[in-house]
N, C-alpha and C positions, 0 to 999 in steps of 0.2 A: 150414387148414393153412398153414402159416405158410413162405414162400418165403426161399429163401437171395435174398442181399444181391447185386447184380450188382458183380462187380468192374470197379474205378475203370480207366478205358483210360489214365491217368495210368500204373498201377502198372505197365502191359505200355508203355512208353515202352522205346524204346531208352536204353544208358548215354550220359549228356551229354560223357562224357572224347572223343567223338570231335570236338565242337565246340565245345571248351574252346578260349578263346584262348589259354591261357597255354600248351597243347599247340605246341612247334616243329613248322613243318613244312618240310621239305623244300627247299630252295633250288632253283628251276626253272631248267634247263640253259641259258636265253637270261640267267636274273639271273646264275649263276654265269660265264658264259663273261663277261659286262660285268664285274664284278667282278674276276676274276683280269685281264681287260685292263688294268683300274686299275693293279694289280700293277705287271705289266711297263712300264707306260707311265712310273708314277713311278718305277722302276729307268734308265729314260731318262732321265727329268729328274734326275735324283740323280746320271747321270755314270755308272751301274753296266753299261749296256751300250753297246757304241761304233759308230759307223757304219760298215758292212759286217762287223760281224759277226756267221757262223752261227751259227742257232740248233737248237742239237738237239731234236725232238720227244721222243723219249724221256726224255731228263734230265730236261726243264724238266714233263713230263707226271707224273713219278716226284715230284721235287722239288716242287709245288704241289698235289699229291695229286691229281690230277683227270685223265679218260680224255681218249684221245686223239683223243677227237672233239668235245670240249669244249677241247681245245686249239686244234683245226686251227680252231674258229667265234671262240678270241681272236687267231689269227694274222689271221684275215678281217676281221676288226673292225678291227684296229691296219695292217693294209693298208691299208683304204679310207680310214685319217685320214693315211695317208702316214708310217708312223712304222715300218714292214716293207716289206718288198717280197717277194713270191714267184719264184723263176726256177725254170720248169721242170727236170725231170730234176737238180734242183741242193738244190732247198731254199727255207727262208725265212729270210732276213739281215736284220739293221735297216739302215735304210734309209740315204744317203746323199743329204743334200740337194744339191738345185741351186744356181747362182746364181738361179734365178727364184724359185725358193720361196723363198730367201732376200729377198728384195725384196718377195713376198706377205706374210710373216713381219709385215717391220717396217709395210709396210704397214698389216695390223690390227690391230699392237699401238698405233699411232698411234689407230687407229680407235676402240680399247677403250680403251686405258689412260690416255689425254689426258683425255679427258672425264668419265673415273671419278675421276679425280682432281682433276680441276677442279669439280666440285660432289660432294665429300667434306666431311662434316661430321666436325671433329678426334678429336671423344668416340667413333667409330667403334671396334667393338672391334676390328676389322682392322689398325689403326692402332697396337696392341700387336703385331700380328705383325710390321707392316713395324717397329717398333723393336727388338722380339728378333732378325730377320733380320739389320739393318743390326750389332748386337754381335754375333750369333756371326762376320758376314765379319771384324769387328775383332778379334777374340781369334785364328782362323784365319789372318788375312794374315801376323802374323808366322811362323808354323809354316810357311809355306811351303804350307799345305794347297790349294794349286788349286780342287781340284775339290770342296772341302767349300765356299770364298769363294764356287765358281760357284754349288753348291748355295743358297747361303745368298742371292743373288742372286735366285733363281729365286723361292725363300719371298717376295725382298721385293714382286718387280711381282706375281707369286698373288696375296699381300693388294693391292696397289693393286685390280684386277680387282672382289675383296671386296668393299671399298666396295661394290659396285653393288647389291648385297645381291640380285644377281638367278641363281640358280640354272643360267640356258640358258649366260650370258658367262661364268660360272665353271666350268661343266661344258667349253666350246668352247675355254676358255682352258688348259687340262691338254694339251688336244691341240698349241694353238700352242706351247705352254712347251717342250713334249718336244722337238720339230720345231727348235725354236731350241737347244737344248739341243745335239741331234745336230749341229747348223751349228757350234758352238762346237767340240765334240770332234774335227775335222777340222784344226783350225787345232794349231800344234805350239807356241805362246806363250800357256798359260794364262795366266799375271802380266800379259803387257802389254795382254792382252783385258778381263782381271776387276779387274787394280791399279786404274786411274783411276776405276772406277766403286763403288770403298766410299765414299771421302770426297761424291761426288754421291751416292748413296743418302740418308746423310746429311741433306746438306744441305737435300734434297727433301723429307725427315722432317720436319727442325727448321720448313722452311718451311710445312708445312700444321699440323703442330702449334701452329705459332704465328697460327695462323687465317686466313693467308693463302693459300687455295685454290688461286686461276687462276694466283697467283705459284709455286708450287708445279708446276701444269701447265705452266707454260712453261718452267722449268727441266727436266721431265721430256722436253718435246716434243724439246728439241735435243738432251739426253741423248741420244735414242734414234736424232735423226738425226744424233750421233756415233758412235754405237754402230755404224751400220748402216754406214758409212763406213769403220770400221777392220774390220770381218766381212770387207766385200766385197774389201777390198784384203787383207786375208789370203787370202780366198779364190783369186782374181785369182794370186795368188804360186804358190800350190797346182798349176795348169794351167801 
């Protein structure tokens, strides 16, 4: 008698579309809540939200499509890098720097951006952003645009940062950027903050493009302890 054939455990496999790579899945509530922090943070650095001001959970929950508990964990997040603040029975505002953090600020940008730029090698593809940043503050400074020049600012020390081709000082440096950003928007003279510093952007450019690195970081060093110089004395004005 002749036996039927046993079927293959192959053929009773479950369907593979459940562990198909190419299948999306899902964005998990901790990557989505970092993600939309991005968001908001580069609306900071961009000039788009100002210091002390509220923020309504409901709009911005409606407006970025996302619940608003997945909100309240981007408000917690941009809290703890200092870039909101929470006041009870009141709300969450962005924040409004100090003079210390102002002083923390330049401190680490000294710390990051001196040395990234002082061993930058020029063929850097970074090294295209910092020259598209440094032309759009030039085409912008006539227009009067402020807050696009600051903008444009902001893109050039990001790419300095670049250079480092290191993921952690470019991720930590979104945070200081914003944070500076916010100290900038308190002061009532964009022009005489952002004017001085297109032709030094510049010049910083042409000097590591033209292969000279540390000359470049030194030029950038006391940029920065000018920079931190006219903040603080605007700020100082402000009180």
């Amino acid at each position: 008698m002749t036996q039927a054939k046993a079927e293959s455990p192959i053929a009773e496999a479950a369907p593979l579309a459940a562990t198909d790579p190419a299948t999306p899945k899902p964005a998990s509530a901790p990557g989505l809540a970092e993600d939309m922090a991005g968001q908001l943070r580069a609306r900071v650095t961009g000039g788009a939200l100002r210091p002390g001001q509220r923020l309504s959970e409901a709009r911005l929950a409606a407006e970025l499509d996302i619940s608003r508990n997945t909100l309240r964990e981007v408000f917690r997040l941009l809290t703890r890098e200092g870039i909101l603040r929470h006041e009870p029975n009141r709300g969450v505002f962005v924040a409004t720097p100090s003079m210390a953090s102002i002083l923390d600020i330049y401190r680490v940008r000294r710390l990051i951006e001196v040395p990234a730029l002082a061993q930058a090698w020029p063929g850097h593809a970074a090294v295209a952003r910092m020259r598209a940043a440094v032309s759009r503050a030039e085409i912008l400074h006539p227009k009067g645009d402020w807050q696009g020049v600051g903008s444009a600012n902001m893109e050039f020390h990001s790419a300095i940062v670049a250079l480092t081709d290191s993921p952690r000082l470019i991720g930590f440096f979104t945070q200081i950027i914003a944070e500076l950003r916010l100290a900038f928007g308190l002061l009532d003279s964009p022009e005489q903050l952002h004017s001085p510093y297109i032709s030094r952007n510049a010049e910083i450019l042409a000097r590591l493009e033209g292969g000279d690195a540390p000359g470049a970081a030194r030029l950038l060093e006391d940029y920065l302890n000018q920079s931190e110089r006219a903040v603080l004395e605007a700020f100082a004005r402000l009180g």
